[in-house]
C-alpha positions, 0 to 999 in steps of 0.5 A, spaced: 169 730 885 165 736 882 163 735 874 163 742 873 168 746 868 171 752 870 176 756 866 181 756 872 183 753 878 187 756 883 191 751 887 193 754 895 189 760 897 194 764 900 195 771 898 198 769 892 193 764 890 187 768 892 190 774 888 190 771 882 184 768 883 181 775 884 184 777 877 182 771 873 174 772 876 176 780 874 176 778 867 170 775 867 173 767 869 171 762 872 174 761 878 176 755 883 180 756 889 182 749 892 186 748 898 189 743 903 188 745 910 181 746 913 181 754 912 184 758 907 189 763 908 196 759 908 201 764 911 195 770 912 191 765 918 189 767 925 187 760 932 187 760 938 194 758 939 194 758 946 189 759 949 181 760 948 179 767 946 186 769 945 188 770 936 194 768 935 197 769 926 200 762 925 206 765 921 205 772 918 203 777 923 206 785 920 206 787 913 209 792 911 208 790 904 201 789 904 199 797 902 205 798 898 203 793 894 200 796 887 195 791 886 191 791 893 191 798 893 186 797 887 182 791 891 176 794 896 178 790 901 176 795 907 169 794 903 170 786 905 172 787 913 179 789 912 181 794 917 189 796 918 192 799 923 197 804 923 203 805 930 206 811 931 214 807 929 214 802 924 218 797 928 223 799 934 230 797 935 232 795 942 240 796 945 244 793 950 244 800 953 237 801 955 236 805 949 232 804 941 232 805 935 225 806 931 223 807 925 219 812 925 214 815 919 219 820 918 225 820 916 227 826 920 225 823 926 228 817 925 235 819 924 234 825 930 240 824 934 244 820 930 251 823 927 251 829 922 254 825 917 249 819 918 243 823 918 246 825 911 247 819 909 241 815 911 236 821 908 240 820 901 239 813 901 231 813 903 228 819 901 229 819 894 225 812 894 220 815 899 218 820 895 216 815 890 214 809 893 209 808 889 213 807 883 218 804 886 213 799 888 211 798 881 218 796 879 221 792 885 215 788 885 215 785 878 220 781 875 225 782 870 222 788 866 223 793 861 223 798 867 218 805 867 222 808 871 229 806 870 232 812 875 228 810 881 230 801 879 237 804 878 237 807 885 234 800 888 239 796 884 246 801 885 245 799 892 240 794 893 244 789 890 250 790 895 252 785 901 248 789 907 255 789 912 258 793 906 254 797 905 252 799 911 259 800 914 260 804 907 255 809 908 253 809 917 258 810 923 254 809 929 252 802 931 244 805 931 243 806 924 247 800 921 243 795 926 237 798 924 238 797 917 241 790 918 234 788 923 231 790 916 235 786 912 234 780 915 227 778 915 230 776 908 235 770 911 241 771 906 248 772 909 248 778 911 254 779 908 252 777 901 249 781 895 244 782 894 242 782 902 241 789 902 236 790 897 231 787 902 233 793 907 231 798 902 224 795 900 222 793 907 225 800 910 221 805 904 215 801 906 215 803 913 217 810 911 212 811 906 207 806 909 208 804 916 209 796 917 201 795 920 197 789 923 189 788 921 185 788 926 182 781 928 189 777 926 192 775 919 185 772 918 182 779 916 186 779 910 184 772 907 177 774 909 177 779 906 180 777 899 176 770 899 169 775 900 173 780 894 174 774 890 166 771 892 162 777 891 166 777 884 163 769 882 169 765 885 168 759 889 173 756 893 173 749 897 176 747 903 180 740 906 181 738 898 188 735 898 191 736 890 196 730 890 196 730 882 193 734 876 188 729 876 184 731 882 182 737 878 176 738 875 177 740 868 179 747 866 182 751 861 188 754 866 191 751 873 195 756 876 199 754 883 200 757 888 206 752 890 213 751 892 217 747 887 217 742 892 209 741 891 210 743 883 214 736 882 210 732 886 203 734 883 206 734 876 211 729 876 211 725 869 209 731 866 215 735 866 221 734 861 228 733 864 231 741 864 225 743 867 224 738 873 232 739 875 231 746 876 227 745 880 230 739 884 236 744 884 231 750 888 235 752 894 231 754 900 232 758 905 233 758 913 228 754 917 223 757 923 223 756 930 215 760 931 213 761 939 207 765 941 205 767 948 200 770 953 202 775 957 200 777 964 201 785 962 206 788 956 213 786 954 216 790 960 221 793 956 228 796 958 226 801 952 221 806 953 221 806 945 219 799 944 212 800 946 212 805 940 211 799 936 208 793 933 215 789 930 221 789 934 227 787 932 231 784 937 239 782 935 244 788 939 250 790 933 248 789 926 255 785 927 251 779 932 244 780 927 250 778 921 252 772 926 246 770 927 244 767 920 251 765 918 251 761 923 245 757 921 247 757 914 253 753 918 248 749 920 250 752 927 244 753 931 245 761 932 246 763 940 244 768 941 238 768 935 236 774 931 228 774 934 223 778 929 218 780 935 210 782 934 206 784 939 199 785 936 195 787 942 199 794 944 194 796 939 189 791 937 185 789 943 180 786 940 185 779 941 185 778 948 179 775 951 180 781 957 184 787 959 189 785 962 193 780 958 197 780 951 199 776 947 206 776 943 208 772 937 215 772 934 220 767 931 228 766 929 232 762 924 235 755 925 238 751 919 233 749 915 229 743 917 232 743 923 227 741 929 232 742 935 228 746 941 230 753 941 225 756 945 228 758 951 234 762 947 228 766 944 226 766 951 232 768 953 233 774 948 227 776 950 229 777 957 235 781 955 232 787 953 226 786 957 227 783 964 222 780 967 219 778 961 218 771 964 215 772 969 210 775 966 208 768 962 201 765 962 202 760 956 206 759 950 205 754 944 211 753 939 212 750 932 219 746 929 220 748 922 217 741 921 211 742 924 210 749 920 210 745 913 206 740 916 201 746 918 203 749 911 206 744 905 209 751 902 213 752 909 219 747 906 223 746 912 220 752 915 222 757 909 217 762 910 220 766 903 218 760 899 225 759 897 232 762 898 233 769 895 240 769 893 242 773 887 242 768 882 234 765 885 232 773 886 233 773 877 231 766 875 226 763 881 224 758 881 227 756 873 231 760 868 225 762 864 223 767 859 216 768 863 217 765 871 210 764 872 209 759 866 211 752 866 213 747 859 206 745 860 202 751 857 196 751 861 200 751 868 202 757 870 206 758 879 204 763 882 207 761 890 212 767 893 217 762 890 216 767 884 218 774 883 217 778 887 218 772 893 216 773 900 212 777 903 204 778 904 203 782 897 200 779 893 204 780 887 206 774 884 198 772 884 197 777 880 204 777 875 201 769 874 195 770 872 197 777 868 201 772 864 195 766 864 190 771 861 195 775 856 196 767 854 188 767 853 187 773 850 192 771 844 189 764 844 193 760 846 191 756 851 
């Protein structure tokens, strides 16, 4: 154990946790980061899953929130080797038909070839958050606040806040532009038939307008090297293969700021919580699981749709009406059949993944009930030969993780939970406790930072940089 004294300690290096860090050490703190695994990232980490040469993202692949995220648009990430890269479609849609939807950059191409009424429609529901995205990104990514723009909050919040099958069904006829919403609003594993599932169509959907939904070159590592280059060349220090099991594996500082699930906050505070505080979070609710599979491919997903090449993100689930089947089945405990399957497939457009020309590499996942380790895979499988037959074939290996075996990767991943909590309308306002300010627990001195606080999940890094806002307002005034 390090003798040394630091103004904050950050536990979890995951983009929140490193977030934070970075504002802390911005401030002139200083700062160390310490993790569990052998390497930082948490959810932003790349291997060789497969086989040698071949770099796979353990868990998040695209990031649509990534440049929306109003703090990182101020970090000089591409100074420290982060480097996006854009597709012509933000994610494409495949139907039964041999057609697709796509999400293009343009909200005018995107509804190209839709109905008159539901070209309409789909343009007044985007293009007045499009045009202000950044705004909007001010304000959906925040927690409950005194809103600067409260015209632009209140048109996230009148729909927004709407079951996704109704609102959809309210506002489109076709099939293209209801599942095409619905396979947004489903990387959220609410019940697509409960409120507020539609709020996250809106802030992933305006994301791919404003910004695209783009990869980093190199694999998820990129982002987390270039944070932890950011945060060192700023001071920071960060130690790996540090397991924190309680506060007294920290070495002495004024503020600790966890980058944890209300799982590991218990277990690392336990005894130092007063009873109403500690029973929130036992009662904290999460989310679906995750069966995740990586493939090498002897060439490209041969898709039926020409349009899915257009595309690092597929979102494979026919109707909006089976995408809602899907999740409602696993929240029966039921494991969904056929799955709705969240696709990437990085090396369409970043080559530098694959040893060689010739293969590829695919990552994509579903939803059992949470906790659930029943193999799955030839369901994902099998719907992924329905919309691109032949897709078997062209298999050379494949690596799988059961929700279990992601959170013995990543202790955050509770039971594969990959949004650090279910967002449900009462845990989308008091996450992860009804608390004046939900970075800050009893103890004054420790705050949470996890996806498990506002905004959630997502690879933004804003609930870092809430926490540690709150951490140093704290400071400031004097009070830790």
């Amino acid at each position: 154990m390090t003798a040394q004294r630091y103004d904050a300690v950050v536990v979890g290096s995951g983009p929140n946790g490193l977030t934070a860090a970075i504002v802390l050490a911005r401030a002139g703190l200083s700062v160390l980061v310490l993790e569990a695994n052998e390497s930082a990232g948490g959810g932003t980490r790349s291997a060789e899953l497969t086989l040698p040469g071949f770099v796979h993202d353990v868990c998040s692949a695209v990031h649509p929130l990534a440049l929306a995220s109003p703090y990182w648009q101020t970090l000089p990430l591409h100074e420290h080797g982060l480097e996006w890269i854009a597709q012509p479609a933000a994610f494409c849609h495949p139907f039964d038909d041999g057609t697709a939807a796509a999400m293009e950059r343009s909200i005018d191409l995107t509804c190209a070839g839709w109905g008159q009424r539901d070209a309409r429609m789909y343009r007044a529901l985007m293009a007045p958050l499009v045009g202000s995205w950044r705004d909007f990104y001010r304000e959906a990514l925040a927690p409950l606040h005194l809103p600067r723009h409260p015209l632009t909050l209140a048109r996230l919040g009148i729909r927004g806040l709407l079951a996704t099958t109704w609102l959809t069904k309210m506002l489109f006829e076709g099939d293209e532009p209801r599942a095409l919403f619905a396979g947004v609003a489903a990387h959220a594993t609410l019940p697509l038939d409960q409120p507020p599932s539609a709020v996250f169509g809106l802030i992933l959907g305006v994301a791919g307008h404003a910004v695209g939904w783009p990869i980093p070159r190199g694999g998820s590592a990129s982002i987390s090297r270039a944070l932890l280059s950011y945060l060192q060349s700023l001071g920071g220090h960060v130690q790996t293969s540090r397991r924190v099991e309680s506060l007294d594996d920290l070495p002495s500082s004024r503020l600790v700021v966890l980058d944890l699930t209300p799982r590991q906050v218990l277990r690392i505070l336990a005894g130092c919580l007063p009873p109403l505080y500690r029973a929130q979070l036992e009662r904290f609710r999460y989310g679906l699981g995750t069966f995740k599979m990586d493939w090498v491919l002897d060439g490209p997903i041969p898709w039926r749709a020409e349009a899915c090449r257009r595309a690092a993100a597929v979102h494979l689930g026919g109707t909006m009406e089976e995408i809602a089947r899907s999740h409602s089945a696993a929240w029966a405990g039921r494991i969904p059949d056929p799955p709705f399957v969240i696709l990437a497939q990085p090396t369409l457009f970043d080559r530098s993944r694959s040893p060689d020309e010739q293969h590829h590499i695919v990552w994509g996942y579903a939803h059992p009930p949470n906790g659930d380790d029943t193999d799955i895979s030839d369901r994902i499988e099998a719907q992924l030969e329905r919309f691109a037959p032949g897709f078997r074939a062209r298999i050379v290996a494949r690596h799988c993780l059961s929700p279990s075996e992601l959170e013995q990767a990543n202790a955050n991943l509770v039971g594969g939970d990959i949004n650090g909590g279910e967002s449900n309308l009462a845990q989308l306002l008091t996450r992860p406790a009804l608390r004046p300010n939900p970075y800050t627990t009893p103890l004054p001195n420790v705050y949470v930072c996890s996806s498990s606080t506002p905004p959630g999940g997502g690879v933004h890094g804003m609930c870092g940089y809430h926490a540690a806002q709150a951490a140093l307002r704290r400071i400031r005034a004097g009070r830790i």
